[in-house]
C-alpha positions in Angstrom: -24.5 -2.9 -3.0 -26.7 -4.1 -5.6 -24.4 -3.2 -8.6 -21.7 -4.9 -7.0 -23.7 -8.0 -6.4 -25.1 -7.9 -10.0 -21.4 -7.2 -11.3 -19.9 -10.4 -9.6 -23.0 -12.3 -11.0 -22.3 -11.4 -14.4 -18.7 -12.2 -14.5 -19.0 -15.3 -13.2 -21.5 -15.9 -16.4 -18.0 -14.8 -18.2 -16.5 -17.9 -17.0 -16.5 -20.0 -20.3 -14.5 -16.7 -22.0 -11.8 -17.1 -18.8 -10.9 -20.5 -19.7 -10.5 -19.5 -23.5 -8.7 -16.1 -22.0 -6.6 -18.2 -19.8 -5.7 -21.2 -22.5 -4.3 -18.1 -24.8 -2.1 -16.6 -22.1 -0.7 -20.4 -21.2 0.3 -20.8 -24.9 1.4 -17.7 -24.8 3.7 -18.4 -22.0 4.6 -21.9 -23.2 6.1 -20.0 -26.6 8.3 -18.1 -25.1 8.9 -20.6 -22.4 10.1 -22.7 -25.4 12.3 -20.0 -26.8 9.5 -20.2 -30.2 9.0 -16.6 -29.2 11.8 -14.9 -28.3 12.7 -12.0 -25.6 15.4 -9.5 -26.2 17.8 -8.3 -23.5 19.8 -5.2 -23.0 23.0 -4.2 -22.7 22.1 -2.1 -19.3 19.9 -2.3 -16.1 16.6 -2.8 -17.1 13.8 -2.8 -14.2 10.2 -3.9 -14.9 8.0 -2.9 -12.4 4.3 -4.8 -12.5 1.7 -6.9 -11.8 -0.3 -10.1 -13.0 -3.9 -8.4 -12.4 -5.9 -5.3 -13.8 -6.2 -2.6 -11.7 -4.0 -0.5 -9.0 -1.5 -2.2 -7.0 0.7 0.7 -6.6 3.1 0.4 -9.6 3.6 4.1 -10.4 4.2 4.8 -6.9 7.1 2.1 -6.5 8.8 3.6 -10.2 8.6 6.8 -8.2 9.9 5.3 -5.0 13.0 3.7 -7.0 13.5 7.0 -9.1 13.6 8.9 -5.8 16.2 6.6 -4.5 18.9 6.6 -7.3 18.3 9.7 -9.7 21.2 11.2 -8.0 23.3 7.9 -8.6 22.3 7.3 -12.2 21.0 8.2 -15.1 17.6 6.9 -15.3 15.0 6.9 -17.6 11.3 5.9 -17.1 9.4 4.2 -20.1 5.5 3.9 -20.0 3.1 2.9 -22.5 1.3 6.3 -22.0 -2.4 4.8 -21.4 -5.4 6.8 -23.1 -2.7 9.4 -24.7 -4.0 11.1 -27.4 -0.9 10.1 -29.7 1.1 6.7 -31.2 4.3 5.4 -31.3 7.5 6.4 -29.4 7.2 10.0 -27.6 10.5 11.3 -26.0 8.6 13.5 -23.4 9.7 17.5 -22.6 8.8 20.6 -20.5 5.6 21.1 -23.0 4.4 17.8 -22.8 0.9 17.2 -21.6 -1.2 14.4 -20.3 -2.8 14.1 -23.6 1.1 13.4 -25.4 2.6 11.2 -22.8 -0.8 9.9 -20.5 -1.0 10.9 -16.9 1.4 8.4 -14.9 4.7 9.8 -17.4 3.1 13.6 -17.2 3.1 13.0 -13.2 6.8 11.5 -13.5 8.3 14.4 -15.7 6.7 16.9 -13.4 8.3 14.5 -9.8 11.7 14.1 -11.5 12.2 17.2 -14.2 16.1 15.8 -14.5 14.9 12.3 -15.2 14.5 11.3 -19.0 10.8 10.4 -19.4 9.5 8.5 -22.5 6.6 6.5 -23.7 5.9 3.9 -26.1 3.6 1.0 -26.7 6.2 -2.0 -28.4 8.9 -1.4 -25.7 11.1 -3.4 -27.2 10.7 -0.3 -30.2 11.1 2.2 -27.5 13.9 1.1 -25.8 16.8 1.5 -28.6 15.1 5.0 -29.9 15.5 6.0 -25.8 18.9 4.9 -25.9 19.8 7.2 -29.7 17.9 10.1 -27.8 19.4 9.8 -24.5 22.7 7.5 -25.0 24.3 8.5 -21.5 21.1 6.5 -19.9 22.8 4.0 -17.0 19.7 2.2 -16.1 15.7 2.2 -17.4 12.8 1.7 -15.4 9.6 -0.3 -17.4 6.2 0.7 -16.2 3.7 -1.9 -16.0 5.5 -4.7 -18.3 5.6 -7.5 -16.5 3.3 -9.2 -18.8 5.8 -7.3 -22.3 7.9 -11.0 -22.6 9.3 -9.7 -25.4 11.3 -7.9 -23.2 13.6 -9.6 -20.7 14.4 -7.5 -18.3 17.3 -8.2 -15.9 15.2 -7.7 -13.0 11.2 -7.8 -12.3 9.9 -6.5 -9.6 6.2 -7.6 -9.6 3.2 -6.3 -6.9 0.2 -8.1 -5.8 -2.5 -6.2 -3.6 -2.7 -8.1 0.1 -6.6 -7.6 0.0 -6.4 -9.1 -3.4 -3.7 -11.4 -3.7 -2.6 -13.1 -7.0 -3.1 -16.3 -6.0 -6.6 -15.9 -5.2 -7.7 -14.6 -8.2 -8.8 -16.0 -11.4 -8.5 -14.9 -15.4 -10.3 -11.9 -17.0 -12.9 -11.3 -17.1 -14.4 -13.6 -14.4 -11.4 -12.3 -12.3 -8.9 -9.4 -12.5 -5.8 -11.3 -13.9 -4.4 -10.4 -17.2 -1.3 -13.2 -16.9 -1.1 -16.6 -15.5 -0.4 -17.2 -11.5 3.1 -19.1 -13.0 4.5 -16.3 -14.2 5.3 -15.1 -10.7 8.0 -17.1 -11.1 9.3 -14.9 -13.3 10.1 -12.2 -11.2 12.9 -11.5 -8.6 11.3 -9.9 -6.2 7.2 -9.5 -5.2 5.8 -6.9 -2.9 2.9 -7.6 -1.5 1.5 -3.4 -1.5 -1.6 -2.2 0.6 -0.6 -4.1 3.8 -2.2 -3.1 6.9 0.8 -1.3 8.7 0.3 -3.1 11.6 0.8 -6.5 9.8 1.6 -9.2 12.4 4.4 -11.2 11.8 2.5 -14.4 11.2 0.3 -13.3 8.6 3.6 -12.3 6.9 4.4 -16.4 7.3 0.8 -17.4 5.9 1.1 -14.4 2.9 4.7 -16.3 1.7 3.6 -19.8 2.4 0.5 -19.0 0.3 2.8 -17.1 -2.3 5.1 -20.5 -2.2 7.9 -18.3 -3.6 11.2 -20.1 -4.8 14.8 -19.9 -2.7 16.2 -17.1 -4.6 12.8 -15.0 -4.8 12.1 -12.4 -2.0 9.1 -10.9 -0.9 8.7 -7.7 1.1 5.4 -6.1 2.4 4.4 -2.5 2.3 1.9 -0.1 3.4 0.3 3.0 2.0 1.5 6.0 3.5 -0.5 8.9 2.4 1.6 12.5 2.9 0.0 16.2 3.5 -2.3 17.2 1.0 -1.6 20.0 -1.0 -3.5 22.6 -3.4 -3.7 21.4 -6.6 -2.8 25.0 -8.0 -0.5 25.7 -5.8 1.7 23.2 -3.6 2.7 25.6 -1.1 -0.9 25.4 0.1 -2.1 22.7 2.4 -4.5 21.1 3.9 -5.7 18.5 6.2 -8.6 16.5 6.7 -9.9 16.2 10.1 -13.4 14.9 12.0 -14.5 18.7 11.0 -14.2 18.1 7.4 -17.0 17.1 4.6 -14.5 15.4 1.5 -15.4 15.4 -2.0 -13.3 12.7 -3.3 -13.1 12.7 -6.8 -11.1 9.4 -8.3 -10.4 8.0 -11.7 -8.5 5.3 -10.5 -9.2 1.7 -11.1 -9.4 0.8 -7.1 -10.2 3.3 -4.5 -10.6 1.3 -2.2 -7.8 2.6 0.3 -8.7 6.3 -0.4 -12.1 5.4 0.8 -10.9 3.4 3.8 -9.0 7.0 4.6 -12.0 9.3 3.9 -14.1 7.1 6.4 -11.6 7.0 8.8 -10.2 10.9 9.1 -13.3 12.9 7.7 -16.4 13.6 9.4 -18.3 12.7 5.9 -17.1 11.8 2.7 -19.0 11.8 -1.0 -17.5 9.9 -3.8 -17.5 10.8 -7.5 -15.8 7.8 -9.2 -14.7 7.9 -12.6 -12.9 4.9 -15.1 -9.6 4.2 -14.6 -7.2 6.9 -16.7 -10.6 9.4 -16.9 -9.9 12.1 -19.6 -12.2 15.0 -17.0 -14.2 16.9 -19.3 -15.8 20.4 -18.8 -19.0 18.5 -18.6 -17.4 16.2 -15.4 -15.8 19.9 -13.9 -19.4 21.5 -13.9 -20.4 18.3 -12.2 -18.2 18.3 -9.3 -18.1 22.2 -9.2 -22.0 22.1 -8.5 -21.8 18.4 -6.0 -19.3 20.5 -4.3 -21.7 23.6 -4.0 -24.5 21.0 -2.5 -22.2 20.1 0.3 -23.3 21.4 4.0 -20.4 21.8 6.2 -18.6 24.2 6.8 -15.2 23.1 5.9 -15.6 21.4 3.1 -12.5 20.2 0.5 -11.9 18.0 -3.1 -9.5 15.6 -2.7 -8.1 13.6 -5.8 -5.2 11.5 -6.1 -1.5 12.9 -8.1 -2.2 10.7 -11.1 -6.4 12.2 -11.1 -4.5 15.9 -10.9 -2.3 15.5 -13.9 -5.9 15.4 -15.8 -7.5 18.6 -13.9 -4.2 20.7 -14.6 -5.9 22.3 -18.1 -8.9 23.7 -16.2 -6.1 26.6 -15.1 -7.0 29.3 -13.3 -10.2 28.1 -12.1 -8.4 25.6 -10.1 -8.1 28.7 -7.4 -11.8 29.5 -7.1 -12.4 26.3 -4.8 -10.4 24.1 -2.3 -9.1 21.4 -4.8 -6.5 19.1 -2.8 -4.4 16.3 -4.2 -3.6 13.4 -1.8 -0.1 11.8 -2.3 0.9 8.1 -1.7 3.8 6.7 -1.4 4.9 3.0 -0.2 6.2 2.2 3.6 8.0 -0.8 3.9 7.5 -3.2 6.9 9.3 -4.9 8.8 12.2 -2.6 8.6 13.0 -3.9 5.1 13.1 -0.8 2.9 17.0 -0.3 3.5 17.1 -4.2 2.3 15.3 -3.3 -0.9 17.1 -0.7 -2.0 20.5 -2.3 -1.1 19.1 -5.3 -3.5 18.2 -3.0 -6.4 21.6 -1.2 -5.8 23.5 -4.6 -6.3 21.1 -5.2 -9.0 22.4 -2.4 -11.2 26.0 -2.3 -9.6 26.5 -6.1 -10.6 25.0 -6.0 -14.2 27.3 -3.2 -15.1 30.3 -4.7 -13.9 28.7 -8.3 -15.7 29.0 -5.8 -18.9 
């Protein structure tokens, strides 16, 4: 409680570098606003999936939600930056690739969706054309966490903002989490307010879009997390779940685990938690370290629990994965309100349009 305390005290001595931070970002904006610094379209669906803030608001889940939807449809590809990769430049990704090529969001996607192209790249506007030479039958690209890449104009942005941390209550890095101004959420199509409580009432909904003040032709849709069976991190055909019988060691190396904590406390009968950076590169050092808080536990039933993105990074301790009960919890996003047929008929006319615009 103390760190935390001492943490929001110190950033809000980091206010002076906010207003320099956010000054920046509005000339920034203002440059491309005034066409100084200009955006390049393509000649196909592009989809940018993001955020204004740091941190997780469920972006990798929604590029796997819309990937599930339409890989059958089209042929998609997925571009990421490939954050904390141990390599530079454009990557196309294959069946060897590891998280240390391609980072541990596209390693997750190539594993989800082996018959969508997966690629990586920092300048996306680079990475896009050398996608299209390697893979020129590509119908429609999905952009991971570029919302804030304006050299890009994609033809449709979908950007998130986390309901216990909305957008519009926040404030510049690093006295806040934002990395972009709250204007530019004008820029997008479509928001999604993610980590709803499922049982949102319907006038909360009202105060959420009056306080979002969104434009006419801008729709907003709410989701939930909707965590699915866990399964062994070795093998999937093992599973698990946790119960008021069960002590959790959850190991994280996510940027907010707030929701996998609120889940621990509420299912488990105790929970310890070993929380890493965000994008964590697990050592042998960190697998000795859980191994032996893991041997310290009590109870008799007693289980890991790490999120899909976390696993990608355990995958190269191999066989040693099968000594102990190492689960991996997936998420995925519920819509409410009985919108998720409306949002994937949206994105459907989305791409369906542009290519008969073409």
């Amino acid at each position: 409680m103390y760190s935390i305390i001492f943490l929001k005290s110190f950033r809000i001595l980091l206010f002076p570098l906010s207003i320099l931070y956010g000054l920046v970002i509005f000339c920034r904006n203002k440059l491309f606003d005034k066409k100084i610094f200009h955006s390049v379209s393509f000649g196909l669906p592009v989809i940018c999936i993001g955020n204004l803030s740091v941190g997780g608001t469920g972006k990798s889940p929604m590029v796997e939600f819309i990937a599930q939807q339409f890989q059958k449809e089209y042929e998609l590809a997925i571009l990421s930056r490939g954050f904390k990769r141990k390599t530079k430049g454009y990557c196309l990704a294959n069946e060897n690739s590891t998280a240390l090529d391609i980072g541990d969001e596209p390693k997750m996607f190539l594993l989800k969706f082996p018959n969508i192209t997966v690629a990586v790249g920092e300048e996306r506007i680079e990475a896009i054309p050398q996608l299209l030479h390697d893979r020129p039958n590509t119908q429609c690209i999905l952009l991971d966490d570029a919302f804030q890449h304006r050299s890009i104009s994609a033809g449709l942005n979908i950007l998130l903002t986390d309901y216990n941390d909305l957008f519009t209550r926040d404030f510049f890095l690093p006295t806040g989490n934002l990395r972009d101004a709250k204007a530019s959420s004008k820029r997008a199509e479509i928001i999604v307010v993610t980590k709803s409580p499922s049982q949102l009432s319907e006038k909360e909904r009202r105060d959420i879009i009056k306080e979002i003040s969104p434009s006419v032709d801008q729709q907003i849709y709410f989701t939930s997390t909707l965590y699915a069976e866990l399964y062994h991190l070795s093998d999937s055909s093992k599973k698990s779940k946790i119960d008021i019988d069960t002590e959790v060691l959850l190991v994280t190396g996510i940027a907010n685990p707030k929701t996998l904590k609120d889940v621990m406390l509420e299912n488990s009968k105790s929970y310890h938690l070993m929380q890493f950076p965000d994008h964590h590169i697990f050592t042998i050092d960190d697998w000795v370290d859980i191994k032996k808080k893991f041997e310290q536990m009590d109870e008799h039933k007693k289980i890991i629990v790490t999120t899909e993105k976390d696993a990608i990074r355990f995958l190269k301790f191999g066989k040693e994965l099968n000594e102990i009960p190492f689960y991996v919890l997936p998420m995925s996003h519920q819509f409410l309100f009985n919108e998720e047929n409306v949002f994937i008929e949206n994105i459907n006319n989305f791409i369906k349009q542009f290519n008969r615009l073409v």
